[in-house]
Phi, psi and omega in degrees: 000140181283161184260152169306106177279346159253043148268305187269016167266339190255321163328301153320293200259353175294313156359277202278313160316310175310337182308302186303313193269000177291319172319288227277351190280304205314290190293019194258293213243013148072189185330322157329336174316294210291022180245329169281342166258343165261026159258318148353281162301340165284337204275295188290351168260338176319307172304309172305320163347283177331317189272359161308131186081021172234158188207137199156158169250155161221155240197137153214123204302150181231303142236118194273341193267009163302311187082023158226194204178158190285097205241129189223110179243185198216096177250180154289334150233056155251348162272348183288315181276352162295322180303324212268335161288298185309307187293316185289008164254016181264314177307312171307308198305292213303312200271342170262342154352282185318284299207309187250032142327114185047048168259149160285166167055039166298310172325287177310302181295319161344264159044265182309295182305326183294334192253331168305310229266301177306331166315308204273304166299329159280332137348294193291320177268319131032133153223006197217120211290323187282324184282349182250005139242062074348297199289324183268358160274299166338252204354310172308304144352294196288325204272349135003286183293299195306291191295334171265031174307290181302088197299309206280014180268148197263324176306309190289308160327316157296309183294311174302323175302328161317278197315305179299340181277317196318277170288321091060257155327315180281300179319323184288344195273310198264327171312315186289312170315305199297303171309330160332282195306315166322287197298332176280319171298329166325281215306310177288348179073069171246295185157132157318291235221014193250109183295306177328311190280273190348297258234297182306308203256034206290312190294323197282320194293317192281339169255005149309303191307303169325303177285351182247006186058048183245348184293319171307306179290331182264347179281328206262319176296312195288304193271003163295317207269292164306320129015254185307328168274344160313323213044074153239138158348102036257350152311018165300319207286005156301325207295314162321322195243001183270356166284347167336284242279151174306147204300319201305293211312288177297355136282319169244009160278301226278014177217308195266349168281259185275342178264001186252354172280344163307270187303323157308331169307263200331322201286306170336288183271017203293325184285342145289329161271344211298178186128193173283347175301295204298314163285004181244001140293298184283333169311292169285334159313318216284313179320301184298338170302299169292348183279277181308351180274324188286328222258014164280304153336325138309304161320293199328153150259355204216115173316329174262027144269336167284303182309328181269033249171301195281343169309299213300309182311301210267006226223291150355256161343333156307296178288325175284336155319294186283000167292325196279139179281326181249196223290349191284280172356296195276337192278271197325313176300291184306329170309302185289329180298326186264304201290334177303333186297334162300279200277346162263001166253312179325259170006306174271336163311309159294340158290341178285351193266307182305307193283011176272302182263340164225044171036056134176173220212007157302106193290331186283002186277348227217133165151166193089007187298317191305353160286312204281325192255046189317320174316315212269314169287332171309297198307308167330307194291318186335309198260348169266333196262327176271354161288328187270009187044068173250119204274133000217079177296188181273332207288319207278322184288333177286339183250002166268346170285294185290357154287301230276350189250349174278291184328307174296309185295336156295304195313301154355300218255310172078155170101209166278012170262019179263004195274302174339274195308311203304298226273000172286314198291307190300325186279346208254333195286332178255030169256343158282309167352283185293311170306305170312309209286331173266350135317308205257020151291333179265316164298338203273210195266147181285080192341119193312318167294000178276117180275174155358122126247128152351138166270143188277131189314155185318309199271017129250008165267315165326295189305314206266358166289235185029323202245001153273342204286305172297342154297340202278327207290322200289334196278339174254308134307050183282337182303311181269038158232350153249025115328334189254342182180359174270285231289020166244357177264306187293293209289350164293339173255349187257181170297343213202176171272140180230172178208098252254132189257149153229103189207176190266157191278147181239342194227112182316158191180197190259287176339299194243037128290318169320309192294324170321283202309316213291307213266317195285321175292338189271336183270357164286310204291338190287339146351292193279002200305270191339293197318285168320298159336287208299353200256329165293320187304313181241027178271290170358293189269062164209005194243000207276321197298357165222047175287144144337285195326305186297272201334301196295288177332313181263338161300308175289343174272335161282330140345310193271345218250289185341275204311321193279342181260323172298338175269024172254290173316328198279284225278054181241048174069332186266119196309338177286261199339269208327316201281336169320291209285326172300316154274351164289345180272300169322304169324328206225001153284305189308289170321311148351307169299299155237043167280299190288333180256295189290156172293314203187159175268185214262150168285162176276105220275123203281143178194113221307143178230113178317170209276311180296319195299301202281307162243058162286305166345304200282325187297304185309315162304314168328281211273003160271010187260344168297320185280277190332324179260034208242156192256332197216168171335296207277327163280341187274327175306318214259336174277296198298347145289336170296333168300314181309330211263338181284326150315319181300317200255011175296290194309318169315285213293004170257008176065051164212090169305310211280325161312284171339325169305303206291341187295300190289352170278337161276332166284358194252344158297321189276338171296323178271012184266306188292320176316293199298341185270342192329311199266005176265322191268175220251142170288345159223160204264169199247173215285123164278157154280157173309306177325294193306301161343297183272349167270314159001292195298330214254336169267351174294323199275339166314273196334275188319313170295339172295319203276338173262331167285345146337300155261009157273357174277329180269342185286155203261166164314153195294289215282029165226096207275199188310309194292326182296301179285333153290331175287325166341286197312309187298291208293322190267349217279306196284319171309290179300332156310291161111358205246169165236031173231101164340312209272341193285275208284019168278297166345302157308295229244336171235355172234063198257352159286346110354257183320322184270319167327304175261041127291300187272024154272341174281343186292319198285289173349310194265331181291336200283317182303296155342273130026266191296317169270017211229278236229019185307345201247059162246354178131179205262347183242030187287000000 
């Protein structure tokens, strides 16, 4: 059955109207807003609902003459990752209702979320390469914001500020990728811009790519991109420090989402890259990810730095999953992709519980909760036990799929692919490790400093009761939630329909000696944690001078050390400095341009040049060699009109009056703006340095060769004229344009060097005007 295109347009797009209407709702019904937004959100999963069992793209034009269009398709797994936005932001809502009681500036975080949750949803259905990274900048955006909620905290301004260079960047990564794929898809004759028709034709597009040597640069930039929103290595370190932001915020981007769009990306596009390339990249990105994330996550003191730390880990495992070729991968990614999504939003809502009642997130401050939060503990182990993968929870069955597929890929490889099983086996044992240990805030002993905690209000134990409920079903029924949509999820990412077994192992094997080993080291090893810890602890602090954090850090200081010394040379009151550095940036965007379009440069075209052309010309060269050697105003002005009126009339003898016109109404202007100022400038100018000279001199001559290649790039071909080439332009200018005025989108779209040359004369103008009334009493070389 086909899917419905104002089912998934109004899923989509409600959001972000509600988004629009929040602000001004807020002061109507106060703190009460967030209950609008999570009917918001019921509304939209309820429509993604809908859409089970149907599979397709559907399409509305948006630029036809582009070729993109509002293009929305519906598989499995993009509902699995829709369901899974709408639905677990119907729990955020409802739980921040609560949770964020006498906070400011709600209208706006409401907002945020709301147009996040829309994002998150176009992200998932997105079938059209322009409109899915839209959807996936927006994310950035949104989520910006949300994480700089506390504006007037200095910590929340830096983590955001972090997050957005981060993702950001991976986005500036995934726009060139994405174009790659366009230019490749052109080239197979699919459609430039149809993610869907790309994906279907996947073999003709990748050996467009292959022959053009583009397949390596679009695997690597696209998984650049999944990377940084994902936080895998070395680009992890935001994700951590993006816990500033209020626990609703870090449930739902940094754990059940907005960090799943990296891996939903890969999952997507895994039947086009797959191979060994795509496993010896995504594979190993994703192993080296789990590893170092569980054994940071040891590390952590502050219960949501352990949790994001464990995100990063399992987000890892996710990605190395849809890394591995065989079928076990994609099976293993979409499982974990639905059950992480569960026990981990559960989860940071109970760290948001904890630190509500017993004011503070410290872990060694903190145990002994299950008396005051009994409710609350209940809800931890479900979702801890099913984090430490542990059978038989849901967590166990998704990471036992992925041994058996780290495990095929060794027997397969042999070698250094046996490194797959070790580092899973290795990542997993301290994931049992980190998990025991936020288990045992509520089990272990209550600290003599931890005063009274409280049972937490009904209506914040609820969203993460729900969402353990749903860990317990999937952990008792695992067959029948992947029946309703993960086994349509995995076969959307893999080559073939695969069909995913979840049971308990009955017979030994290499997969479930890994887990044997996974579970018997970590509950002998939790015994030693302080031990362990204080000993990662001081590995660590012998690694920080090539910390992420230390890198990022010394990059941006150096950026800004950058910025402050060009911006002492630029910025120096003098017009010759500006107008210098202005044409010299022109200069080397143009060259820049077709140095990246053109073959070579072009000859020049032979052609009889009247006797009257050359000595207008001849006059004109003159009288500019005149201006440069000229001593005083009145003399430099009066050359630089003969050049001008000698311009004037080069276009007459060239059959162009209307330049000529315009030529000579600037020169006839300029001549009376100097009359009138005349008697305000110095009668001659005053002694330059040598230095200002010869640099001067070296962009004049920049200028000038730009501006003569310029025109051999613009002059038509010997064996074509003039008339050929207006027709060119005038047949292509509307279609190819997109516009409906020939002379605009010639103007815009094929002669755009036209327009930015009389920019930048309105630019040298208004700095010169500026200039003279500013700065008139500074002296004579101004």
């Amino acid at each position: 059955m086909e899917p419905a295109l104002w089912v998934l347009a109004v899923a989509i797009g409600l959001p972000f109207v509600a988004a629009a209407l929040t602000p001004l709702l807020s002061r109507v019904v106060g703190e009460r807003v967030g209950y609008f937004g999570a009917a918001v959100a019921t509304v939209s999963f309820g429509l993604v609902l809908t859409q089970v069992g149907t599979e397709g793209t559907v399409a509305t034009p948006w630029i036809p003459s582009h070729d993109v269009a509002l293009r929305f398709h519906v598989d499995g797994l993009a509902l699995l990752f829709g369901l899974l936005a709408s639905g677990i932001g119907v729990l955020i809502f409802a739980y921040a209702a609560t949770y964020m009681h006498g906070m400011p500036d709600l209208g706006r975080f409401y907002m945020a979320l709301l147009a996040f949750m829309g994002s998150i949803l176009g992200v998932a259905f997105a079938a059209d390469l322009v409109v899915l990274f839209l959807f996936w900048e927006l994310t950035s955006v949104t989520s910006f914001v949300l994480i700089g909620y506390h504006t007037e905290d200095a910590s929340s301004r830096y983590s955001a500020r972090m997050a957005m260079v981060i993702t950001v960047g991976g986005g500036l990564c995934l726009l060139v990728g994405l174009l790659v794929l366009a230019v490749a898809a052109e080239l197979a004759g699919v459609g430039a811009f149809d993610l869907a028709a790309i994906l279907e034709n996947g073999d003709a597009v990748r050996a467009v790519m292959e022959e053009n040597g583009l397949f390596v640069p679009a695997l690597v930039l696209v998984t650049v991109a999944a990377a940084a929103k994902s936080a895998q290595v070395p680009l992890y370190f935001w994700l951590p420090g993006a816990m500033v932001a209020p626990t609703p915020v870090s449930a739902f981007l940094h754990s059940a989402t907005m960090v799943k769009v990296g891996v939903y990306a890969l999952g997507r596009v895994r039947p086009l890259f797959h191979g060994p390339e795509w496993t010896a990249l995504v594979a190993t990105l994703g192993m080296l990810t789990m590893a170092v994330g569980a054994i940071l996550a040891v590390l952590a003191s502050d219960i949501k730095e352990l949790l994001a730390y464990s995100t990063a880990s399992h987000l890892g495992l996710m990605i190395a999953a849809f890394g591995f070729q065989t079928h076990y991968g994609p099976e293993a990614g979409a499982f974990h992709l639905f059950n992480h999504a569960l026990f981990k939003a559960a989860l940071f809502l109970v760290a948001g519980i904890v630190a509500h009642e017993a004011g503070s997130r410290q872990i060694d401050e903190l145990g002994g909760l299950r008396r005051g939060l009994p409710v609350t503990a209940a809800i931890t182990a479900v979702a801890t036990l099913s984090m430490a993968g542990l059978p038989p929870f849901s967590g166990f069955y998704s990471k036992e799929i992925l041994f058996e597929a780290a495990w095929e890929t060794a027997q397969a490889g042999g070698g250094l692919a046996w490194l797959y099983p070790a580092t899973a086996v290795f990542a997993s044992i301290f994931t049992v490790l980190y998990s025991l240990r936020f288990l045992w805030l509520f089990l272990g002993e209550k600290p003599g400093e931890l005063g009274t905690v409280h049972r937490a209000p009904f209506l914040l134990v609820a969203p993460p009761a729900v969402l353990a409920v749903g860990v317990a079903f999937v952990s008792l029924l695992p067959d029948t939630a992947i029946g309703f949509i993960v086994d349509d999820a995995a076969s959307a990412a893999a080559l073939e329909p695969v069909e995913i077994n979840a049971k308990i192992p009955t017979k030994l094997s290499g997969p479930v000696a890994m887990s044997i080993v996974t579970i018997g080291a970590g509950f002998a090893a939790f015994p030693y944690y302080s031990e362990i810890r204080a000993v990662l602890t001081r590995i660590h602090g012998a690694t920080r001078q090539v910390h992420p954090v230390t890198v990022y850090n010394g990059v941006l200081g150096a950026t800004d050390r950058t910025s402050t010394a060009v911006s002492a040379h630029v910025h120096t009151g003098q017009i010759r400095t500006y107008v210098w550095w202005l044409l010299a940036s022109t200069c080397a965007l143009a060259v820049a341009g077709y140095a990246s379009t053109a073959t070579g440069l072009p000859t020049p075209t032979s052609a009889e040049t009247p006797v009257a052309m050359i000595l207008v010309l001849g006059v004109a060269v003159l009288a500019a060699i005149a201006v440069s050697i000229a001593e005083s105003h009145v003399t430099g002005v009066l050359t630089l009109g003969i050049l001008g009126f000698m311009v004037a009339i080069f276009y007459i003898l060239a059959s162009g009056p209307d330049l000529a016109l315009t030529q000579l109404v600037v020169e006839t202007l300029l001549l009376l703006i100097f009359l009138l100022v005349i008697e305000e400038l110095p009668a001659f100018y005053g002694e330059l340095e040598r230095g200002k000279v010869v640099r001067d001199a070296a962009l004049s001559v920049l200028v000038g060769a730009t501006a003569f290649v310029s025109v051999l790039y613009a002059a038509p071909a010997a064996d074509s004229g003039l008339t050929e080439t207006a027709e060119k332009y005038v047949s292509a200018a509307v279609p190819e344009g997109g516009g409906t005025n020939v002379v605009n989108v010639i103007l815009t779209d094929f002669r755009a060097f036209d327009t930015l040359g009389e920019s930048i004369v309105i630019v040298i103008a208004a700095l010169s005007v500026l200039v003279l009334l500013t700065m008139r009493d500074r002296g004579e070389t101004q």
